[in-house]
N, C-alpha and C positions, 0 to 999 in steps of 0.2 A: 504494500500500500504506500501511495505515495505521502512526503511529509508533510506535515502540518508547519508554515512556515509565520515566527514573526518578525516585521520588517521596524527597526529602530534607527532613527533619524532626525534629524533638524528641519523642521518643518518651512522656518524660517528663512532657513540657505537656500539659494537658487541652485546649485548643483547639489547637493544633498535628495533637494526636489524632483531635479532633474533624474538621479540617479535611481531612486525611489521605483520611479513611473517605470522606467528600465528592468528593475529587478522584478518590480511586481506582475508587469508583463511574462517575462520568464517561471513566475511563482504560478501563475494561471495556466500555464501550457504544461508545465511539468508537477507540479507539487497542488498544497492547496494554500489557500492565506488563512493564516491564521487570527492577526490581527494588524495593529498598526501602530507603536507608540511614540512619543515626543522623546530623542533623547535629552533632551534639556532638562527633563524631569525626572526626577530621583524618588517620586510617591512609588507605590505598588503600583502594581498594573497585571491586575487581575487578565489581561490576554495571554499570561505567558504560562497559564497551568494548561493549555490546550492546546501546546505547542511541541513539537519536535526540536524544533532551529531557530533561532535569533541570528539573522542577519543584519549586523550595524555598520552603516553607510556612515563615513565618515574619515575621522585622521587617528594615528592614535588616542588623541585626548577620550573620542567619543569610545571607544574601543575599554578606556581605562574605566570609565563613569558606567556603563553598563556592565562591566566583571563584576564592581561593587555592587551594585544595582541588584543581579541577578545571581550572587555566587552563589546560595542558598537555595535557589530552583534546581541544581542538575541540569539544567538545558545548555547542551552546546552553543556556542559564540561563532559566529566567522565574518570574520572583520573585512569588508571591502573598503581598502584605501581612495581615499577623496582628498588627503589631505597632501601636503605639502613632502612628510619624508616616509610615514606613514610602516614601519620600521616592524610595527606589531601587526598589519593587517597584512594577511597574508595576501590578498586577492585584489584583484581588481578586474574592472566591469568586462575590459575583452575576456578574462582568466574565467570569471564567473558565467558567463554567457556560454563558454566552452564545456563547461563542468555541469552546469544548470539539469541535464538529465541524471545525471548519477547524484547530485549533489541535492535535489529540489524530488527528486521519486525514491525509487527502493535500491538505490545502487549503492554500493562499499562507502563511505565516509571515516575518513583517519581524524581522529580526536586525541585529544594528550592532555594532560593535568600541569596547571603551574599552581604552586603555592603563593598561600598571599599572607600577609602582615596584619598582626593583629594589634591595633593600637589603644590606650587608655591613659589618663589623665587625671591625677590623683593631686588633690590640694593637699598643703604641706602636713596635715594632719588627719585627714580624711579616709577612710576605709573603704567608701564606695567614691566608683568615678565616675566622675562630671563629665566625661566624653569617652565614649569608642568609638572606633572606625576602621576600617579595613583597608588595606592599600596592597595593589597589585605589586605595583613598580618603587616603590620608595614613601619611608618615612623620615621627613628633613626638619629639624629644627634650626631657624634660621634667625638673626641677632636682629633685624627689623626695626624699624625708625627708634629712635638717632642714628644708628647705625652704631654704636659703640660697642668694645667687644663684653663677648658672654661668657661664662662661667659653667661649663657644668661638671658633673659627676656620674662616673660612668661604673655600674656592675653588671657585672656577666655570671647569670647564674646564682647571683647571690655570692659571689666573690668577688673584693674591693676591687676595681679597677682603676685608670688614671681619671685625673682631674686634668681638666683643659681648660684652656682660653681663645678664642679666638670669632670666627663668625658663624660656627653651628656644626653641625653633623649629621649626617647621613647614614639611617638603615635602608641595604638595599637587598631585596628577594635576586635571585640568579635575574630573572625576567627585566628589573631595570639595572639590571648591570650595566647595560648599554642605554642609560638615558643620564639622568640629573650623577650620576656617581661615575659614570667615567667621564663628564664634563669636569666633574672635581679632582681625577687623577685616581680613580678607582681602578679595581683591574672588571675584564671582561670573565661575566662566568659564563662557563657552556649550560646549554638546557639542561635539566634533568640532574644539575649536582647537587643534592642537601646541603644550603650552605645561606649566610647572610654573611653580606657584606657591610662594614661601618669602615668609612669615610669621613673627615675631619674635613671641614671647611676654614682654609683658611688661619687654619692654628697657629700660636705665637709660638713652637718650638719647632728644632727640625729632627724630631724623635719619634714624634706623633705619624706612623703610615698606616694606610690602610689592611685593614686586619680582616680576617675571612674566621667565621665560628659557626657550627655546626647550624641548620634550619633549625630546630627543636631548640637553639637558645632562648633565655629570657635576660633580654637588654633591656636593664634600667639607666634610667639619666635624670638625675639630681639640676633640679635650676636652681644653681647658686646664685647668682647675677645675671638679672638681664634686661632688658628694655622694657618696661612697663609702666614707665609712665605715664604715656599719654592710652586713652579709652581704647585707641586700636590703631592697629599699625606696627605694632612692637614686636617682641620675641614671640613667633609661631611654631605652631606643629603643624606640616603642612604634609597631608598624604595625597599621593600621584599630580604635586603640583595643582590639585583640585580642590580639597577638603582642608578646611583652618581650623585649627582650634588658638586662643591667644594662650599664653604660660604664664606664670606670674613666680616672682621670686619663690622659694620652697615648692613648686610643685615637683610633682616624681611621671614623668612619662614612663610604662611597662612598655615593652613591644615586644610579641612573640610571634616565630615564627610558625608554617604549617598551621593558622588556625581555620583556615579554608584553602578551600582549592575552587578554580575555576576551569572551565573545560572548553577549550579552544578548536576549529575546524584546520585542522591540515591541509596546505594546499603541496599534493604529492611533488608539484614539478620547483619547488623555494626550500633549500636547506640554510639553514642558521648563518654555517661561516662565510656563504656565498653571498647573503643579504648583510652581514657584515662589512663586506668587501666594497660591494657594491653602495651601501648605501650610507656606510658610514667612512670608508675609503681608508680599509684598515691593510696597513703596511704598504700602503700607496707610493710611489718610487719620486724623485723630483720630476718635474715636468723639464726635460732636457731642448734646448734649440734643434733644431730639426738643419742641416747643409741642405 
């Protein structure tokens, strides 16, 4: 039987729109609709318990906002890139138009699990938290208006770890290895390794490198000092560059990892190190004058 598809997108975007009408045509010749959501909205949406597929039209961002959205259904993701580098979507509209019978009816479909980050927010004395949130690609705490450096306190597992200063830090899942933490001079993980990466932003020593600790750690961070002055704007927790919460001196950020998984569409003919290569232009040689 053919699948039950639902189509998530930017209503608002003229190519989003565009691209919509595109796939939803294809969704009527091979599959069925399932229904049709706003990705700009993060409510429930009750279309997706009668769905097979979640196809989201868009860039990574949209891609990131609906993992979170939907990690909790089981319903596969497959991202068709609309955006600009689009790094996470595997597909795009000629790739999907190609696949549309296998991919939209009863044919083979390759799926895979990434782990996601579990985040909370704990006031200095506080036993329950004031914020969770989940994050695919990265959880960043960033020193935010005035810009002055911050303070925090790092344990791993419930052993002391270092104390830093400087302009924040980064938990990153294998999945943003290659986003917000290798812009900070992170290393790249391969898919499929157990593992979180913490990233230093900016640190005032030169001791401080990027460290690699098992998925199943529980990294805490102590805000010693940080920008909290002013009502907003200041020292954040900031998940997949999407979700805020502000911090305020003494609070304790938990972050663990493996506390969900999200399950993604494979496009057979894109491997990992080749999208790399290609789109992040890794081990790229100088561009030499040509005789």
């Amino acid at each position: 039987m053919s699948r039950r598809v639902l189509l998530a997108y930017n209503p608002s975007n003229n190519e989003a729109r565009a691209g919509a009408e595109r796939v939803r045509a294809l969704v009527k010749v091979h599959g069925r609709l399932a229904g049709e959501v706003n990705s700009r909205e993060m409510g429930d949406a009750p279309e997706v318990d009668r769905a097979d597929l979640i196809v989201a039209l868009g860039g990574d961002g949209t891609l990131l906002s609906q993992a979170r959205r939907f990690a909790d259904r089981g319903v596969p993701l497959l991202g068709v890139n609309l955006g600009r580098l689009g790094f996470m979507a595997e597909f795009d509209l000629p790739t999907l138009e190609l696949r549309a019978p296998e991919l939209f009816g009863a044919g083979p479909m390759i799926t895979h699990e990434l782990s996601m980050l579990r985040a909370e927010v704990f006031g200095a004395s506080a036993s329950a938290a004031r914020f969770e949130g989940l994050a695919l690609n990265e959880a960043a705490i960033t020193a935010g208006f005035p810009f002055r450096m911050i303070e925090l306190a790092m344990r791993i597992n419930g052993e002391a770890g270092p104390e830093m200063a400087g302009d924040g830090l980064i938990v990153s899942t294998p999945t943003g290895s290659t986003a917000y933490n290798v812009s900070a001079g992170g290393p790249i993980v391969a898919p499929g390794v157990q593992a979180l990466v913490i990233t230093p932003l900016a640190v005032h020593t030169l001791s401080f490198r990027p460290i690699v600790v098992p998925a199943d750690a529980v990294v805490e961070l102590e805000a010693r000092q940080v920008n909290d002055e002013a009502e907003e704007g200041g020292t954040t927790l900031v998940l997949d560059g999407q979700v805020q919460s502000p911090l305020r001196a003494g609070d304790r950020v938990r972050l663990t990892g493996n506390a969900s998984r999200a399950r993604f569409v494979r496009n057979p003919g894109a491997g990992f190190w080749q999208t790399v290569i290609e789109k992040l232009h890794w081990a790229a040689r100088p561009r030499m004058r040509r005789d």
